[in-house]
N, C-alpha and C positions, 0 to 999 in steps of 0.2 A: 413180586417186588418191582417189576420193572413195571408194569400198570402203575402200578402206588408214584413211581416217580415221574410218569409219565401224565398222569394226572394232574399232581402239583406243576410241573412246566405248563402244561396247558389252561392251570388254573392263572397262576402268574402270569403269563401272553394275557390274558384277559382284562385281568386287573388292568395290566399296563395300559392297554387298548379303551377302558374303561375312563381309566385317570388322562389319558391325553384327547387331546379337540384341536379342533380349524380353528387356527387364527387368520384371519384377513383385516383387509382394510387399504390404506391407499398414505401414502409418502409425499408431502408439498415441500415448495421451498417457503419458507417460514416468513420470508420479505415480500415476495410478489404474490404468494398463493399459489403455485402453478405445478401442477402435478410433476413429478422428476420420475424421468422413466433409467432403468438401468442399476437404481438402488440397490444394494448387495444389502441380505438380511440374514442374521442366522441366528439361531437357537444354541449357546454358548453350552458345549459339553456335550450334542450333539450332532448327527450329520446332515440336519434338516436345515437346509438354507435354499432360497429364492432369489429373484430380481423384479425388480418392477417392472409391471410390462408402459407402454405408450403412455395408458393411465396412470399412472401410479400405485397400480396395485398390484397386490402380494397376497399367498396363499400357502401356509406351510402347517404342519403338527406341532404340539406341544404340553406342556401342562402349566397351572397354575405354579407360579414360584419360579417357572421358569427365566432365563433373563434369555434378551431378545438384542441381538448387537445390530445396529444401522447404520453404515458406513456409506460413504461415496463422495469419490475425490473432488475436493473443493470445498468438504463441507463439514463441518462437525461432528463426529463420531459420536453416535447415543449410545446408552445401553440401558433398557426397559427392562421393569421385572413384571412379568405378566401374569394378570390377575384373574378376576370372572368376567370380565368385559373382553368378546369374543372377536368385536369388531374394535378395530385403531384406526385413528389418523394420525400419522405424526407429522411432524414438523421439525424440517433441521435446519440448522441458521448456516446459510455461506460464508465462510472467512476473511471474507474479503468485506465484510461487515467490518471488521476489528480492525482494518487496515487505516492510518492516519490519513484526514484530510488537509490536502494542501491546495493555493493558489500559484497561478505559475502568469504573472504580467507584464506580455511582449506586444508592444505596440505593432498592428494595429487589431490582434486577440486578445484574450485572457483564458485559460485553462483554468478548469477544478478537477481534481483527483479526490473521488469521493466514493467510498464501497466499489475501490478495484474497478472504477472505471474513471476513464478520461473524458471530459465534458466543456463543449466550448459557455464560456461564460454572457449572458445574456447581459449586454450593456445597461438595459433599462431594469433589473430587477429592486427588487426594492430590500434593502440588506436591514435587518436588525442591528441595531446600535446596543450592546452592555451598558448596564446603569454604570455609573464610574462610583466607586469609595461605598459600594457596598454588594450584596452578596445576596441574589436571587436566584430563583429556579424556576423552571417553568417549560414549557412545550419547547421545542426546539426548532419550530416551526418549517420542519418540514412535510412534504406531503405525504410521506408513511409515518409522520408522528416521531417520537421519540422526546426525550428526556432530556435538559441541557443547564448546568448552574453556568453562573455570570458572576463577574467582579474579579475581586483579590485572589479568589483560588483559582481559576482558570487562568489567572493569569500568568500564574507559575507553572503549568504543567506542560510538558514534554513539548507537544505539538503547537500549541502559543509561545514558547522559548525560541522553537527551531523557525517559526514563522518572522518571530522580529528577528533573528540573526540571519536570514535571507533578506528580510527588507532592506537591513543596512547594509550588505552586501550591494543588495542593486543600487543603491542611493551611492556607495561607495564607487562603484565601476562608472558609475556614469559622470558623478565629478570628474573620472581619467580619462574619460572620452577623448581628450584631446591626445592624453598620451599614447593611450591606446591607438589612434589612427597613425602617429609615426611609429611606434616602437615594433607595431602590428602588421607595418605595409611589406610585401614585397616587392615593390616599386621603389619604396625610398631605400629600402637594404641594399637593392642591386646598384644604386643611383649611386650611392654615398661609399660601397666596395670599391667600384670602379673609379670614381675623383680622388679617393684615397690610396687605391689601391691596396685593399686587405683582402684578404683568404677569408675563408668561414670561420674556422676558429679565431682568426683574429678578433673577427666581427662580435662574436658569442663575449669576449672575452670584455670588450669594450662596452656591450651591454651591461654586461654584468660589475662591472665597475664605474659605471653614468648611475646608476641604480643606488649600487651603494653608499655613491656618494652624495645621492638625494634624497634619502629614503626619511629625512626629517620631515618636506612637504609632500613628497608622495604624487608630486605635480597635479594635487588637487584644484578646479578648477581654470586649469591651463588650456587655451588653444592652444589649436594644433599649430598653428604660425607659430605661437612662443616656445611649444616644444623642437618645433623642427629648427628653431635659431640658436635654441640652446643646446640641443644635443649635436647639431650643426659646427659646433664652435668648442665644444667639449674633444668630436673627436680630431678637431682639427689640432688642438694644443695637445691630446694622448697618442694620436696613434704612433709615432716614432717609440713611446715604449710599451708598446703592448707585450711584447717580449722578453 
């Protein structure tokens, strides 16, 4: 009896041994090509798992049907179901792929934030203009390629919405320019505490009430002359009741 059962285990060890194979093969980053060493790979439902070495390659057991999980931080989590093709290369795409492109323009740079990275902006490149009043596709003309529609829909989406509500921003702060150099100074705050002689809090409080009471023009367009004679002349008439 115990041959008879010891047989069949030894028959099964075989089969198994039989039904499984070497998978190998090698792990790039999917944008540059370049082998990614450290890869964590495992064989789902069992305890065969690897790393990629320097190369990018990997060496572990398994069987057809099997699924194959590829993980590594930064970057897109696969899961492969592995077939008769004994050698792979995979490809996982970084996350920072998916991340939004923006401009950032301060005299006398320009920044692009573009796949997770910061980049000084090259004054002479030569920019793509969108057709206006209609709606194209075509390369996105950058140098790893990619896909890009133009017009009416782009012009609604998330990352072109957020981009003009920053342009008017800067176009809006910079009309204040002039407010901003007195409202902003601490030179003129200490100047104008002391002639009047107000405390901090007085001082916050007269801010906060000059503001209010101009917040129809928003001192668009104003030198800083015309704001320092009006705010000048503002606290000279309130400071007696700040209190």
């Amino acid at each position: 009896m115990k041959k008879w059962v010891l047989g069949i285990y030894i028959f099964l060890q075989a089969s198994c041994a039989i039904a499984q194979a070497t998978y190998s093969g090698n792990v790039l980053d999917a944008t540059d090509k370049k082998y990614l060493e450290g890869v964590f790979l495992e064989v789902i439902g069992s305890n065969e798992t690897d790393s990629t070495n320097s190369r990018g390659y990997f060496n572990l057991k398994a069987k057809i049907g099997d699924s194959l999980r590829v993980s590594y931080p930064g970057f897109i989590e696969q899961i492969i179901v592995l077939k008769a093709d004994r050698y792979l290369q995979i490809q996982i795409q970084d996350q920072a792929r998916f991340l939004p492109t923006f401009e950032v323009k301060s005299e006398p740079y320009a920044f692009r934030f573009k796949d997770g990275k910061l980049t000084v902006i090259d004054p002479n490149e030569v920019k793509e203009k969108s057709p206006k009043g209609q709606i194209t596709a075509g390369p996105s003309g950058s140098p790893t390629g990619g896909f890009a529609i133009y017009g009416p829909i782009s012009y609604f989406t998330k990352k072109a919405r957020q981009a003009r509500e920053y342009a008017k921003k800067q176009e809006w702060d910079l009309r204040r320019a002039g407010y901003y150099a007195i409202i902003e100074s601490d030179s003129v705050r200490k100047n104008l505490m002391i002639k009047y002689q107000l405390d901090r809090p007085q001082w916050d409080k007269l801010v906060i009430r000059y503001n209010e009471g101009n917040a129809h023009h928003e001192f668009l367009d104003w030198p800083k002359d015309r704001v320092y004679a009006h705010f000048n002349s503002f606290i000279s008439r309130e400071k007696d009741w700040v209190n």
